[in-house]
N, C-alpha and C positions, 0 to 999 in steps of 0.2 A: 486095505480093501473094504472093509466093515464100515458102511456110512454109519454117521452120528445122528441122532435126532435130537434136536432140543423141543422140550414142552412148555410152551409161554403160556401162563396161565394165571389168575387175579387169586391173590389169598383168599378171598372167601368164596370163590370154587374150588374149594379144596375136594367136594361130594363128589364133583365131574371127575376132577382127577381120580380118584381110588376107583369109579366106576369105567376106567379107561381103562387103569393099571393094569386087572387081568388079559386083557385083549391087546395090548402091548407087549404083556411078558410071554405068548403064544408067539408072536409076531420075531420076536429075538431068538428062537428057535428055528422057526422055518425059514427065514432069511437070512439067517446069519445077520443081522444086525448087531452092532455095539448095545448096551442097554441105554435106553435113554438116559436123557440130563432133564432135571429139573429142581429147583431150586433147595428141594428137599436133602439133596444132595452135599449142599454145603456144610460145611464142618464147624462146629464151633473154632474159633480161632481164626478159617480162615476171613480172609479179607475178599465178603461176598460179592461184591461189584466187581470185583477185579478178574474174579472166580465166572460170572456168568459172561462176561464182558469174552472172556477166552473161550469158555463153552461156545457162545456166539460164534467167536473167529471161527470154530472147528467143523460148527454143527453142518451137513447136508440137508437136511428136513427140520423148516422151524415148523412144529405142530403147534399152531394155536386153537386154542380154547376160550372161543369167540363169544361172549356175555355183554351184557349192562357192565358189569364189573369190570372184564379185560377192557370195552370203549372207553371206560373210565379212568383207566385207571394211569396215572405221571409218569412212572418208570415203563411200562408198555410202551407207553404211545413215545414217549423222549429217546430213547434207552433200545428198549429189544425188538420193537419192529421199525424205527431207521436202518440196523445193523442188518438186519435181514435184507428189507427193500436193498439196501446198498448191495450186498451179496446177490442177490438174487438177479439184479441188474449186469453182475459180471459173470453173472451163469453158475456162482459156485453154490446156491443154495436154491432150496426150492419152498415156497411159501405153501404150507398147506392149513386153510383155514377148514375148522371145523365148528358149526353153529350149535352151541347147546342149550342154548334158549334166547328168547325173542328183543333186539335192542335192535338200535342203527347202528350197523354194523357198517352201511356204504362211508361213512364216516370216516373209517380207517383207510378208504382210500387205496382198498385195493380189489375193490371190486371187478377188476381183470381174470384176478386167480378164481377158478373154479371153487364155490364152496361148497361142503357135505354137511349132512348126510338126503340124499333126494327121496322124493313118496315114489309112488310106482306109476306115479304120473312122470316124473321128471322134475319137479316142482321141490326149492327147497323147503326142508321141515326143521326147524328145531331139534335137538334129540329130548327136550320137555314134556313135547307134546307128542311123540310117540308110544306115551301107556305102557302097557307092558311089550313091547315091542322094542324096547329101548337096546338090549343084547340083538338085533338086527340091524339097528341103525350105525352102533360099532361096529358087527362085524363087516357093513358095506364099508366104514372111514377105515380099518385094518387091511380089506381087499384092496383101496385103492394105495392105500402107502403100500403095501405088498411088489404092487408093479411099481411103483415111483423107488424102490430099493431098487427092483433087479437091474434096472434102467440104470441107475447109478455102476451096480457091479456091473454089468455086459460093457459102459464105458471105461470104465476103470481097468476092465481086461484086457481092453481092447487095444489101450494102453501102453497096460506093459508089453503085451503081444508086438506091439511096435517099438516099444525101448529094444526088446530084446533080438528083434529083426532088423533093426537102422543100427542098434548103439546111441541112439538119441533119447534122451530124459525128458518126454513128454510131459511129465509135471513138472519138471523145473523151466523146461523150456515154455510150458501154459502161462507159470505162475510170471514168469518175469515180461511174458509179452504183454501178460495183465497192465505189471506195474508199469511199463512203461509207455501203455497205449491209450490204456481207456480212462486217466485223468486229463482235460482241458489244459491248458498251461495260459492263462491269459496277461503272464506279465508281458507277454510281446503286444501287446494290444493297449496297454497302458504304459504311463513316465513310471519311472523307477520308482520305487516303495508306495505307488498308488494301490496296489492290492494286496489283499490279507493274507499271508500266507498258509494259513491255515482254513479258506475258502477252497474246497473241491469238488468240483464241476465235472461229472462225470458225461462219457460223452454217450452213454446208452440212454441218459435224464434228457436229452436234450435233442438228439439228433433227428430230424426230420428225412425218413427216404425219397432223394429226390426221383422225376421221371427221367426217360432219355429216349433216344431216339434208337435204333439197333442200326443204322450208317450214319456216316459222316456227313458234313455238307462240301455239296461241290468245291471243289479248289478250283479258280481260276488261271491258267497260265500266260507268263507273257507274251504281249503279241510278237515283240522281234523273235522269238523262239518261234513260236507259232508258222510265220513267214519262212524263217529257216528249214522246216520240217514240210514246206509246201499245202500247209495249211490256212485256209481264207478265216484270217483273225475275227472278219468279221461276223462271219456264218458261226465260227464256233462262239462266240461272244451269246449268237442269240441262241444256241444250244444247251448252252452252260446256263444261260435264263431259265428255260424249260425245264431241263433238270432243279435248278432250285428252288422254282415254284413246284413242283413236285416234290422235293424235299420238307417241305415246309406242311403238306398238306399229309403229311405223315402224322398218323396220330403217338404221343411220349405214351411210353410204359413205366412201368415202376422198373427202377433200375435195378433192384434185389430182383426181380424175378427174371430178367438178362442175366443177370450174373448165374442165378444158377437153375437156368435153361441147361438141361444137360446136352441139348443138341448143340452150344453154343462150347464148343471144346476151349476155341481159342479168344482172347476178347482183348482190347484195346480203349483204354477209356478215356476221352479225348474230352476237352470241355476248355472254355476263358480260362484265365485267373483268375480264384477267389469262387469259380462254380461250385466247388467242395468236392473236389476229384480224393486228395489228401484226406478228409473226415469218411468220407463213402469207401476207403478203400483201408482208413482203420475199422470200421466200424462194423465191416465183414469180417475183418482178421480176429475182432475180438469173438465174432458171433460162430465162428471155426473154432476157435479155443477153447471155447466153453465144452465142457463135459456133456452137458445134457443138456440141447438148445429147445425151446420150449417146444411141444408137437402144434404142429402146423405152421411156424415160422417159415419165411418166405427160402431159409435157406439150410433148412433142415434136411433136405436130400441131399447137398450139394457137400453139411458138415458129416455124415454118416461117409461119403466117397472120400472122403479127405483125411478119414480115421482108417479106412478099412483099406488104404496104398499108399501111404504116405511116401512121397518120392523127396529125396535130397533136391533140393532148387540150385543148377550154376549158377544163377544169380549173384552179383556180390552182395546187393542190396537188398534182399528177398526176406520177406517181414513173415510166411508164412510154406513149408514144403510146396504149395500147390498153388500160391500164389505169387509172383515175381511182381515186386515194383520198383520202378524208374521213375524221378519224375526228371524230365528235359526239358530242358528253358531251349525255347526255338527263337 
């Protein structure tokens, strides 16, 4: 239950580090946090790569320690922040950048993730250039990993509270829809031994949310039925017009925000061959899985209802308790 933190950080910020360390080891107390990892931690003997490389796999919070140094630096940029981006894409880790002095930092390419520590403007600062002010700019990067833990424990309760009310192993059941959802498989798309197997294309890197529409388009029926039913095939011919130039003049939504319309109970996703019904319909399931889906995600209400009543799906094919998929060839 005790999230991990790892601390990525360049050896010659080793000042920043010791000047963290207290406001860390406060933090492992009131949080119940595990102690962090950093690479200080390695043993003579052991086999260090191997060591941080598993620390990696473990960590919930990669805390960097954002410099000229860390932009700089082979093993960072090759090594420990792919490993994170990769986790962090399947929701199991969470990237917290921390600036302690002034470099291009946009560089690294993840200028998405909110960085600390701010002025009282809102404006980021260095902790450099804070003066003697610096014991405040910590204790603001400590406040916010503070909540970015509990958020970890309240899911992780939340959890077991559901293993132990289904009988269902929601981390085994997270971990394995991971593995088998959210890597690409593109040998079906190429001749045999054309791709590298060792090439993984994750489908969070790549997916694009499409729009849609919230009805269907008209269906036309035929005319002998038509006739049969004592209906003028003709008149409804030009009705069924009307209605689908009406249809048409519908404006598309973002389809993640249909999906979790909580007004929208029941949904049916209807689209060609090849529309990406199958990608949009993993790509939710993985964004439900995930422990902590990022705040203000389009479907971050929808994964909190999903944790908080998890119901058994009859479904035979059901990829997720609350979501049921079919796909039918018509």
């Amino acid at each position: 239950m005790k999230p991990k933190i790892f601390v990525s950080y360049a050896h010659d910020d080793t000042k920043w580090l010791k000047l963290l360390d207290p406001h860390l080891a406060g933090l492992k107390h009131l949080a119940q946090v595990e102690d962090k990892f950093d690479d200080r931690k390695v043993l003579g003997g052991d086999h260090w790569d191997a060591r941080i490389k598993a620390e990696l796999e473990q960590a919930d919070i990669f805390l960097a320690l954002v410099t000229a140094n860390f932009v700089g630096s082979e093993y960072i940029r090759a090594t420990e922040l792919p490993a994170a981006r990769k986790r962090e894409s399947e929701r199991e880790c969470v990237i917290f950048p921390v600036l302690f002095d002034h470099c291009y930092w946009k560089s690294l390419d993840i200028d998405e993730v909110n960085f600390l520590p701010k002025d009282d403007n809102g404006k980021l600062k260095p902790i450099s250039q804070w003066g003697n002010r610096k014991n405040a700019a910590l204790t603001q990067v400590v406040e916010h990993l503070h909540k970015q833990i509990e958020a970890i424990i309240a899911a992780r309760a939340a959890g077991a509270a559901t293993t132990d009310h289904t009988g269902i192993d929601l981390a085994l059941y997270r971990g394995r829809g991971q593995a088998k959802w959210s890597a690409i498989d593109l040998a079906a798309l190429a001749r045999p031994g054309a791709t590298d197997p060792d090439v993984t294309i994750r489908l969070a890197d790549v997916f694009v949310p499409p729009n849609a529409r919230r009805s269907r388009p008209p269906m036309t029926l035929p005319r002998d039925w038509l006739r049969r039913q004592g209906i003028d095939p003709d008149k409804e011919a030009d009705q069924a017009q009307e209605i689908a130039a009406s249809w048409e003049r519908l404006s598309p939504e973002p389809a993640l925000d249909l999906i979790a319309d909580p007004a929208l109970r029941r949904l049916v996703l209807l689209g060609d061959p090849g529309a990406g019904k199958s990608a949009l319909t993993r790509y939710v399931l993985l964004q439900l899985l995930a422990e902590t889906p990022p705040v203000g995600a389009p479907l971050a209400a929808l994964h909190r209802a999903s944790y908080s009543r998890i119901l058994p799906s009859p479904w035979k094919d059901s990829t997720h308790p609350l979501i049921a998929v079919q796909d039918v060839a018509m």
